[in-house]
C-alpha positions as CSV (number, residue, x, y, z in Angstrom):
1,X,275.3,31.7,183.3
2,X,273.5,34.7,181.9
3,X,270.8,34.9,179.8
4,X,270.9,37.0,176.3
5,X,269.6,40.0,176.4
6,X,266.4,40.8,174.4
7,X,267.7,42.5,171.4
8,X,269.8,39.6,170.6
9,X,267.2,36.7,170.7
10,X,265.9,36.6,167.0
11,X,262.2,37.6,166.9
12,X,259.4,35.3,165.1
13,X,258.1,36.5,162.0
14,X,254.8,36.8,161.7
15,X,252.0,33.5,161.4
16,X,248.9,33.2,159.6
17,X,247.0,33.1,163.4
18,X,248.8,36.3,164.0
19,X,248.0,38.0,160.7
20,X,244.5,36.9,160.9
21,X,243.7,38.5,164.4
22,X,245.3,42.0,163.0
23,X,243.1,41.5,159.8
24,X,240.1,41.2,161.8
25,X,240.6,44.0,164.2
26,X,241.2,45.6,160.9
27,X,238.2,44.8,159.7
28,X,235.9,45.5,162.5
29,X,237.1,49.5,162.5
30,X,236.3,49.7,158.7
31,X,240.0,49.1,157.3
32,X,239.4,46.6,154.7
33,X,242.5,48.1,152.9
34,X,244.7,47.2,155.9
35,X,243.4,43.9,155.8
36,X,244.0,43.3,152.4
37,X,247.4,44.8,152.3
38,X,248.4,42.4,155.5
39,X,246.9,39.2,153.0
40,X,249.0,40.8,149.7
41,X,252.1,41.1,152.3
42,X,251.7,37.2,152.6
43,X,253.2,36.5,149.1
44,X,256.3,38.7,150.3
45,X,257.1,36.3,153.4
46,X,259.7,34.0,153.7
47,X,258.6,30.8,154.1
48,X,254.6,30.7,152.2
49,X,251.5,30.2,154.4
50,X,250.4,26.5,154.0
51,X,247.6,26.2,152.2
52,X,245.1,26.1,155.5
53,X,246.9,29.3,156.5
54,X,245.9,31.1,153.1
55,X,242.2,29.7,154.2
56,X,241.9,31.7,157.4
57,X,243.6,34.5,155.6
58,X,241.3,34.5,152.6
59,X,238.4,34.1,154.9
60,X,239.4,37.0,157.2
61,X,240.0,39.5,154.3
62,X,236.0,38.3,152.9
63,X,234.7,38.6,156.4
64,X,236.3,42.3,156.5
65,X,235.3,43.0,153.3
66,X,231.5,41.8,154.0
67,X,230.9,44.3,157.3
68,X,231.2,47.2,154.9
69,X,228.8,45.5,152.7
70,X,231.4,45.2,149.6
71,X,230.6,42.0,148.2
72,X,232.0,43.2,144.6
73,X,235.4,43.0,146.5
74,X,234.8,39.6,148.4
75,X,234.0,37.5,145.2
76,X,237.1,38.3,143.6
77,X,239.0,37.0,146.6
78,X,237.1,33.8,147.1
79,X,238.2,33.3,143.2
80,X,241.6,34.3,143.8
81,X,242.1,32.2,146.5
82,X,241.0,29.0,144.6
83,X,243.6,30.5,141.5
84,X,246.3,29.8,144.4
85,X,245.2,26.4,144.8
86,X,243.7,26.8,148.1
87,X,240.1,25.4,148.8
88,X,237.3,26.8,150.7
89,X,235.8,25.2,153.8
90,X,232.7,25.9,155.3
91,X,234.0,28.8,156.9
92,X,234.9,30.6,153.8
93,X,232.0,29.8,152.0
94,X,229.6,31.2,155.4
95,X,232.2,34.2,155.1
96,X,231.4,35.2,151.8
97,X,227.9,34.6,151.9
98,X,227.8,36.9,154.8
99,X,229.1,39.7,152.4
100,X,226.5,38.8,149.9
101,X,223.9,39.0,152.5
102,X,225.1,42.9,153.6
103,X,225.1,43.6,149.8
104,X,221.4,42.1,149.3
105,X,223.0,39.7,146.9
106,X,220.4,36.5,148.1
107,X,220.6,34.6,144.5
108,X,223.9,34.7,144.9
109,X,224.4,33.6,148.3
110,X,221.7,30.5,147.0
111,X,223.7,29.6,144.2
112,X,227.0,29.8,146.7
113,X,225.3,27.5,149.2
114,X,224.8,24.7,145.9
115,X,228.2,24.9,145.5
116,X,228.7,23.9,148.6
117,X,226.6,21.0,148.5
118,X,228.1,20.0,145.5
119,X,231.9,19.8,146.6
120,X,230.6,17.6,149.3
121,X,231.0,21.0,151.9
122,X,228.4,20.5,154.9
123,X,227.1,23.7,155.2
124,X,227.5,24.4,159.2
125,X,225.1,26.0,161.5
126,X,226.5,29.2,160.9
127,X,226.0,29.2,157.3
128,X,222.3,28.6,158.0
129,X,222.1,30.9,160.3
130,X,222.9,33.4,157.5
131,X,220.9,32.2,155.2
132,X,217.9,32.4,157.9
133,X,218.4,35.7,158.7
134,X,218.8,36.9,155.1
135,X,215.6,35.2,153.9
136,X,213.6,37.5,157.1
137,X,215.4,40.2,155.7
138,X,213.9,39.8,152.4
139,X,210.5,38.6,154.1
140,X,210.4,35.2,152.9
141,X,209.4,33.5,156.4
142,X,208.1,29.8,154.7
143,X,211.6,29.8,152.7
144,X,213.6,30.9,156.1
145,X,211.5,27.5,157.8
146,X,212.2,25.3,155.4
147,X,216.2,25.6,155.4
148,X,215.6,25.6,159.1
149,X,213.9,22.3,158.7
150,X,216.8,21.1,156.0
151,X,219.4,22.3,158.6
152,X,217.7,19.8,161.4
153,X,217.5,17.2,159.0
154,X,221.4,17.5,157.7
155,X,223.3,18.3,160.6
156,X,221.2,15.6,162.6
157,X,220.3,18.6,165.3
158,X,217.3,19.5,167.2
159,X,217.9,23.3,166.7
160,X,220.2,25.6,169.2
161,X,218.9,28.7,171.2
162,X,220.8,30.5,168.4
163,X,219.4,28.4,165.5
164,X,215.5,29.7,166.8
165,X,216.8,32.8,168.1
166,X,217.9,33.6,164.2
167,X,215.2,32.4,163.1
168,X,212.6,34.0,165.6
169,X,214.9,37.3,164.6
170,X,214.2,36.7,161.0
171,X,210.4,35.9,161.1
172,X,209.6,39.6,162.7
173,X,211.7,41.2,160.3
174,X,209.6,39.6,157.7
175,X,206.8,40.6,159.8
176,X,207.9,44.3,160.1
177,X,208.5,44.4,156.3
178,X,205.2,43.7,155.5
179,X,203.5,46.5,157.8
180,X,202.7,44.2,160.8
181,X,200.4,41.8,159.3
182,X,201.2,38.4,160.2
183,X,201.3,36.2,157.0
């Protein structure tokens, strides 16, 4: 009894998983282009991504596209991705707000975080932890407490290291934006 060799066992073709770690390595050396060509190659497979595939996918391709602070090119495919009948989950939406926080877009992350809301999405800690961060960026400390206080409230949670280690982080941005003086 031998066993086949190698080159005659049929190899796997690619999964969303497997797509979605090459995306993000991708993504983290600045090759949003690679990233997006691995989610356009997706149409080409096959058997089609499920639906919750596409997710990750989507979501990988926004998060790539978000560290080079091109939120022009993450909207699209957060639109694009519900034109293929695929939802968003927290995760997506935390994604793409991310994006519009590295392009200074905080109206637009607001208006993303309603939308969320009213889909019935739970925003996650993660998404707050954005949100926190951007609002110190921008210096708006009493806004920044105030979703922290919304966060406790809808998640039910007393607040992680994390959760006041963002938000700690956020406040002394806002205090370095305005010269040092504590408001």
């Amino acid at each position: 009894s031998s066993l086949p060799s190698s080159s005659s066992l049929p190899l796997p073709g690619p999964d969303a998983l497997s797509l979605s770690m090459v995306m993000d390595a991708l993504g983290r050396k600045g090759n949003w282009q690679g990233a997006l060509q691995l989610l356009n190659d997706t149409q080409a497979l096959p058997t089609p991504p499920s639906p919750a595939a596409l997710r990750l996918l989507y979501k990988t391709a926004i998060a790539a596209l978000g560290k080079e602070r091109m939120w022009e090119g993450a909207l699209p495919l957060f639109y694009e991705m519900h034109e293929r009948g695929v939802p968003a989950d927290a995760q997506v939406y935390t994604a793409l707000m991310k994006a519009l926080k590295e392009g200074g877009r905080l109206d637009s992350a607001f208006e993303f975080l309603g939308t969320m809301k009213a889909q019935k999405i739970t925003p996650t800690r993660p998404t707050y932890n954005v949100l926190f961060s951007f609002l110190g960026k921008e210096g708006r400390v009493e806004e920044a407490l105030k979703l922290f206080r919304e966060m406790k409230e809808a998640l039910g949670l007393k607040g992680s290291p994390y959760d006041y280690g963002t938000l700690i982080s956020a406040c002394g941005k806002a205090v370095m934006r305005c010269g040092g003086v504590e408001g």
